[in-house]
DSSP file (Angstrom, degrees, kcal/mol; ACC not computed):
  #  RESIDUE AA STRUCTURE BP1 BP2  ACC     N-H-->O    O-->H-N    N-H-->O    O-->H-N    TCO  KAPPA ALPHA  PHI   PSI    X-CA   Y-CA   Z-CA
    1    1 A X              0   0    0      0, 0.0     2,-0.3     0, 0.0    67,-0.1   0.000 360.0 360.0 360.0 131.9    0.0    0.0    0.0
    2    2 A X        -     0   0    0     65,-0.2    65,-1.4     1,-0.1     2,-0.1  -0.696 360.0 -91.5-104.7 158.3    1.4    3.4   -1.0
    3    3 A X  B     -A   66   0A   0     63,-0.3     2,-1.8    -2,-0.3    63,-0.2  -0.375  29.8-109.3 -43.8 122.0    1.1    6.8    0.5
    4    4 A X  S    S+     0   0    0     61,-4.4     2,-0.1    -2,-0.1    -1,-0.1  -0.357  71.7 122.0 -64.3  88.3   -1.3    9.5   -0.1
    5    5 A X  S    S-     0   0    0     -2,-1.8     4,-0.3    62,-0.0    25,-0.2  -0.394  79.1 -93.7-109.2-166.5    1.1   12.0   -1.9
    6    6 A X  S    S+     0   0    0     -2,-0.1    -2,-0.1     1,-0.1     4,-0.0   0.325 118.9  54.8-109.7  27.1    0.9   13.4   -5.0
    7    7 A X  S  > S+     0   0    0     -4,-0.1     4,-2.0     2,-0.1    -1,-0.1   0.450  92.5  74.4 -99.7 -13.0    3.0   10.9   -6.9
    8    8 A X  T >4 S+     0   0    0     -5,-0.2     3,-1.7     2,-0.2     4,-0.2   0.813  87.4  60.0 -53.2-108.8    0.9    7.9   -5.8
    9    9 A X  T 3> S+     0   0    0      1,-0.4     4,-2.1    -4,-0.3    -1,-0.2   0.204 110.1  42.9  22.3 -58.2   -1.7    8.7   -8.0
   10   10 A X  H >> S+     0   0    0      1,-0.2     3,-1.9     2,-0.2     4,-1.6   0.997 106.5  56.6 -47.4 -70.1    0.6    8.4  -10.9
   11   11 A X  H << S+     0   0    0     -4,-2.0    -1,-0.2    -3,-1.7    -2,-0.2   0.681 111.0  40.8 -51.6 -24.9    2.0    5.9  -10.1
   12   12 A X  H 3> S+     0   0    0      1,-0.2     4,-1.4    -4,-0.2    -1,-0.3   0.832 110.5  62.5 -87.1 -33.1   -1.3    3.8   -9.8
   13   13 A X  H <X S+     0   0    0     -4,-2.1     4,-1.5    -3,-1.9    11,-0.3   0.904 108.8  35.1 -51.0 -46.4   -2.5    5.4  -12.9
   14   14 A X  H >< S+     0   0    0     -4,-1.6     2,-2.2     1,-0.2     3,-1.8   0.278 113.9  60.5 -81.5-120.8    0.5    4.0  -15.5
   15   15 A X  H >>>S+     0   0    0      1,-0.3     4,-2.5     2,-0.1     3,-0.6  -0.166 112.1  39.8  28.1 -57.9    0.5    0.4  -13.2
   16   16 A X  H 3X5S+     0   0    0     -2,-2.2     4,-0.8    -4,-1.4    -1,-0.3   0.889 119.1  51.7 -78.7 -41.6   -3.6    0.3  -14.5
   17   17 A X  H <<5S+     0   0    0     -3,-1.8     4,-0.5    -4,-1.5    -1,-0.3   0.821 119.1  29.7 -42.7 -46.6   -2.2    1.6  -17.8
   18   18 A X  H <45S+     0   0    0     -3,-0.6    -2,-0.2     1,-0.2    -1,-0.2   0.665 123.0  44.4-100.1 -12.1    0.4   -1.0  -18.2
   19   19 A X  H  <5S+     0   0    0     -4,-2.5    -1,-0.2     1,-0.1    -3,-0.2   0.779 124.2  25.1 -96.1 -20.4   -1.1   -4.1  -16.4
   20   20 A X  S  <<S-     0   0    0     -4,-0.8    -2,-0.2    -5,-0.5    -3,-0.2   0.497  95.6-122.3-143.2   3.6   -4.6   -4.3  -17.5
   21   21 A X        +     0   0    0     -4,-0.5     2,-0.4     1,-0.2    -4,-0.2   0.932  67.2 132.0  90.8  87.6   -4.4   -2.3  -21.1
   22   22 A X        -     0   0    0     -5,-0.2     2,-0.8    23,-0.1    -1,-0.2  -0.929  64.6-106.0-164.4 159.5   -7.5    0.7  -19.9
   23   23 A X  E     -B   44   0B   0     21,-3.7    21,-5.4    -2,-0.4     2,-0.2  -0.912  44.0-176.5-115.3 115.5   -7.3    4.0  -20.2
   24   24 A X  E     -B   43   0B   0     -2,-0.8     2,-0.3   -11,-0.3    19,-0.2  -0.640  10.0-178.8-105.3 147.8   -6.6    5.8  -17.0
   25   25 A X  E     -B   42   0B   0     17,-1.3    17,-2.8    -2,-0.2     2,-0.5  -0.950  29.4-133.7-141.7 134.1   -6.2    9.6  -15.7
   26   26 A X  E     -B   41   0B   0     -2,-0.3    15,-0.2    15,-0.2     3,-0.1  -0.815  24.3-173.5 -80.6 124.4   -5.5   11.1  -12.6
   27   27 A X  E     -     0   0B   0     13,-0.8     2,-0.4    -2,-0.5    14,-0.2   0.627  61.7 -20.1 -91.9 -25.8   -8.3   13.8  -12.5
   28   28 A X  E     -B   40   0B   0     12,-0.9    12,-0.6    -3,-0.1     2,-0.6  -0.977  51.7-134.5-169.4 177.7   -7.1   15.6   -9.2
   29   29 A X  S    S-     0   0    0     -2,-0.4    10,-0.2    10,-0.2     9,-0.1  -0.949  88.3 -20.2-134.5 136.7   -5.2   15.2   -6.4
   30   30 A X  S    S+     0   0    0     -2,-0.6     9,-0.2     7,-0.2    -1,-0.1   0.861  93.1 132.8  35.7  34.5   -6.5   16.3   -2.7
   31   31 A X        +     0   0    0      7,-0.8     2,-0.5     1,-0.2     8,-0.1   0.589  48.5  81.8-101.6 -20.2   -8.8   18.5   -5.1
   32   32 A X  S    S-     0   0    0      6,-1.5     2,-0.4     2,-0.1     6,-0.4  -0.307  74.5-148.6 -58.2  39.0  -12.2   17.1   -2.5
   33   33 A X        +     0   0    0     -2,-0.5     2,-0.2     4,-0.2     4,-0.1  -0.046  53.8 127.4 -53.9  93.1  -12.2   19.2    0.4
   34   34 A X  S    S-     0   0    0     -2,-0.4     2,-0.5     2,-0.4    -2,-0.1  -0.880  74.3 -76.8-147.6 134.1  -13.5   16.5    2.4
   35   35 A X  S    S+     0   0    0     -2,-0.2    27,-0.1     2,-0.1     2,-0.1  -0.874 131.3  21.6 -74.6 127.8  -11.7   15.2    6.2
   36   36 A X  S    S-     0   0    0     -2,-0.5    -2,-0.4    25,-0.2     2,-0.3   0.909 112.4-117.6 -68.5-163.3   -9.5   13.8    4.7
   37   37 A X        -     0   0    0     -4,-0.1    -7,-0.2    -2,-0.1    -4,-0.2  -0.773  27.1-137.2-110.1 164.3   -9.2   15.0    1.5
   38   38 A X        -     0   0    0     -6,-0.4    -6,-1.5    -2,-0.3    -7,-0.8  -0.572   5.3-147.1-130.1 169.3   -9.7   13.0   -1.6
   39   39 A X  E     - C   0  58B   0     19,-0.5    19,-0.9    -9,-0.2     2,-0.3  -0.576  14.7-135.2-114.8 168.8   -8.2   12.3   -5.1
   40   40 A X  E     +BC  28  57B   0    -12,-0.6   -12,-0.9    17,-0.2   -13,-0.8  -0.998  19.7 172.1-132.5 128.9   -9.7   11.5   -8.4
   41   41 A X  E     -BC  26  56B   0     15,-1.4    15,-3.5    -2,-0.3     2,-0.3  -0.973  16.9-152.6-138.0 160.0   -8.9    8.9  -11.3
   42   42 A X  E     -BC  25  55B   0    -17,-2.8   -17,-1.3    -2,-0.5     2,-0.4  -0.708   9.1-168.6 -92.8 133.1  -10.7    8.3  -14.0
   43   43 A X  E     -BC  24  54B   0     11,-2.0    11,-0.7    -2,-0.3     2,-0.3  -0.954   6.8-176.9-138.5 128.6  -10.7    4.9  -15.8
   44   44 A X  E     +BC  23  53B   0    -21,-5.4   -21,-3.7    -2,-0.4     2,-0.4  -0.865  11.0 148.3-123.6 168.1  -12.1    4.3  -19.0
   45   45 A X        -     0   0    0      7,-5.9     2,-0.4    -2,-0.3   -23,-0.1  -0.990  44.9 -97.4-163.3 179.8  -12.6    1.0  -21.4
   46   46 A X        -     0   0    0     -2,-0.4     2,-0.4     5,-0.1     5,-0.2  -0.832  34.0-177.6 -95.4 141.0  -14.9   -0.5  -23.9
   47   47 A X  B >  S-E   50   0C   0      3,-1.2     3,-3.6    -2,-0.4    -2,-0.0  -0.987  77.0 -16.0-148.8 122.1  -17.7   -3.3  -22.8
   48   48 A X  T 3  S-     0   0    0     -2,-0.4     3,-0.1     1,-0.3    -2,-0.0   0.956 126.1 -54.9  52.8  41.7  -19.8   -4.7  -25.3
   49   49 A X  T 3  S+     0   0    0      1,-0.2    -1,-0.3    -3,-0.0     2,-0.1   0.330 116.5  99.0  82.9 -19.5  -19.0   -2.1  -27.9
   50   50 A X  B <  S-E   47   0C   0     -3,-3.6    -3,-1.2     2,-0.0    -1,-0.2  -0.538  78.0-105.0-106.5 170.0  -20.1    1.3  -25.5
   51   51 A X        -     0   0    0     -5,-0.2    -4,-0.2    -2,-0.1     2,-0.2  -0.355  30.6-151.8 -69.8-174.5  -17.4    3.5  -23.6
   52   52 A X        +     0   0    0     -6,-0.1    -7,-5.9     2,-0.1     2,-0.2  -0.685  15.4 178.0-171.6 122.8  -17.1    3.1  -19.9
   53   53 A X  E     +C   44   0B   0     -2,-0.2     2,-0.2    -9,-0.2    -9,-0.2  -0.530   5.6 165.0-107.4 154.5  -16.1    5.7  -17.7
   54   54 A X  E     -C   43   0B   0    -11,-0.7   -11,-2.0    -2,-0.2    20,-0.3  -0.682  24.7-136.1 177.5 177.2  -15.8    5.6  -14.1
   55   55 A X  E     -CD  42  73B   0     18,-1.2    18,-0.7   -13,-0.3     2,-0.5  -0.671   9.7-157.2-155.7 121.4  -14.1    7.6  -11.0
   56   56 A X  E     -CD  41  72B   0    -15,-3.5   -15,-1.4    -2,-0.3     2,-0.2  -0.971  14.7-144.7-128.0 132.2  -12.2    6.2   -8.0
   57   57 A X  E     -C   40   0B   0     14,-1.0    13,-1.2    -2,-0.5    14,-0.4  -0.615  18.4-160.2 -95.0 163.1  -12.2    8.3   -5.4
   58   58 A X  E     +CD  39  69B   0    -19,-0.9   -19,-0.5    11,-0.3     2,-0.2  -0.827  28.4 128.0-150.1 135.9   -8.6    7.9   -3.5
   59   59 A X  E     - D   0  68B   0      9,-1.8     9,-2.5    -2,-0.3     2,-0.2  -0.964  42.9-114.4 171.4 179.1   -7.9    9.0    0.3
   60   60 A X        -     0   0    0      1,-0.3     7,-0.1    -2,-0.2     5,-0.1  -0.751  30.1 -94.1-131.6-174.2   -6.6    7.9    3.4
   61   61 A X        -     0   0    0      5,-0.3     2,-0.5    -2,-0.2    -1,-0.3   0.002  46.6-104.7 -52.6-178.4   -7.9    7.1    7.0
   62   62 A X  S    S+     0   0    0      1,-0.1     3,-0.1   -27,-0.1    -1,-0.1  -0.988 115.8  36.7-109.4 130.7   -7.6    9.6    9.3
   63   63 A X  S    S+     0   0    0     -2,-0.5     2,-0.4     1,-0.2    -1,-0.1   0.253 118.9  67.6 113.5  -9.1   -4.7    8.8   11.8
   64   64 A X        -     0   0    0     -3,-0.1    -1,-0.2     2,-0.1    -4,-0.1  -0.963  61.5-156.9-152.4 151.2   -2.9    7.3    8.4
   65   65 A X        +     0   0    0     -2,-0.4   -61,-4.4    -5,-0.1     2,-0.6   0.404  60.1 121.8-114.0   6.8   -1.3    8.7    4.8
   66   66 A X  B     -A    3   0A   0    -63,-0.2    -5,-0.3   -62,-0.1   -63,-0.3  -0.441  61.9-136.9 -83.8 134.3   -1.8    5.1    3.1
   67   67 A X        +     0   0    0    -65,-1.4   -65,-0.2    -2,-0.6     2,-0.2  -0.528  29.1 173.6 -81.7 146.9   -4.0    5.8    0.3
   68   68 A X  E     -D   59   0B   0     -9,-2.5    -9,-1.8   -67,-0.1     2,-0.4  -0.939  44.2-102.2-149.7-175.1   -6.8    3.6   -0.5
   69   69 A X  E     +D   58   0B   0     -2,-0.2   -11,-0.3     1,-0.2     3,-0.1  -0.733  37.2 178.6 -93.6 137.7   -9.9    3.5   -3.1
   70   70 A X  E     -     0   0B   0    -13,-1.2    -1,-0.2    -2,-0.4     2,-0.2   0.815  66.9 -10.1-123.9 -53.9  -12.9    4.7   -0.4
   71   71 A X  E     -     0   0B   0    -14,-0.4   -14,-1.0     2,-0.0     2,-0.3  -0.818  51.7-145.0-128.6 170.6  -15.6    4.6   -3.7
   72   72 A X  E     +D   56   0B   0     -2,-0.2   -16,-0.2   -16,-0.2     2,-0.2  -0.961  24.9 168.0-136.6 168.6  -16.1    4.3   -7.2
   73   73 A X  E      D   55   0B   0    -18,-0.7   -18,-1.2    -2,-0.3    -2,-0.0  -0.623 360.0 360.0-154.9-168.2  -19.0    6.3   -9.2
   74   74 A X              0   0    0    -20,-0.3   -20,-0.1    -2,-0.2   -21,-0.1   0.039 360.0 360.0-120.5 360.0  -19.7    7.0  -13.1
């Protein structure tokens, strides 16, 4: 488990890139002002012919800086 900085993000973005062939973006970093505060990427791919977008939001406990995925949404 890596740290919430603002080089995770990347890093987990090419990893999604390189490992599982999807097209990923980091959309923000700590850009949620939310306790804590949260990050965005984006992953899209194709299913059954249509696009498919969707958003994991990225953050850490409070009491801890290891980032983990707390939702995903469209």
């Amino acid at each position: 488990m890596q740290e919430h900085t603002a080089a995770n993000p990347d890093r987990l973005m090419q990893s999604i890139q390189a490992n599982y062939s999807l097209s990923a973006e980091v959309v923000c970093f700590s850009c949620i002002l939310t306790l804590p505060e949260q990050s965005d990427i984006r992953v899209s791919f194709i299913n059954n012919g249509s696009p498919v977008h969707k958003v994991f939001d990225l953050s850490h406990p409070t009491g801890s800086n290891l980032m983990k995925v707390i939702s995903m949404h469209n």
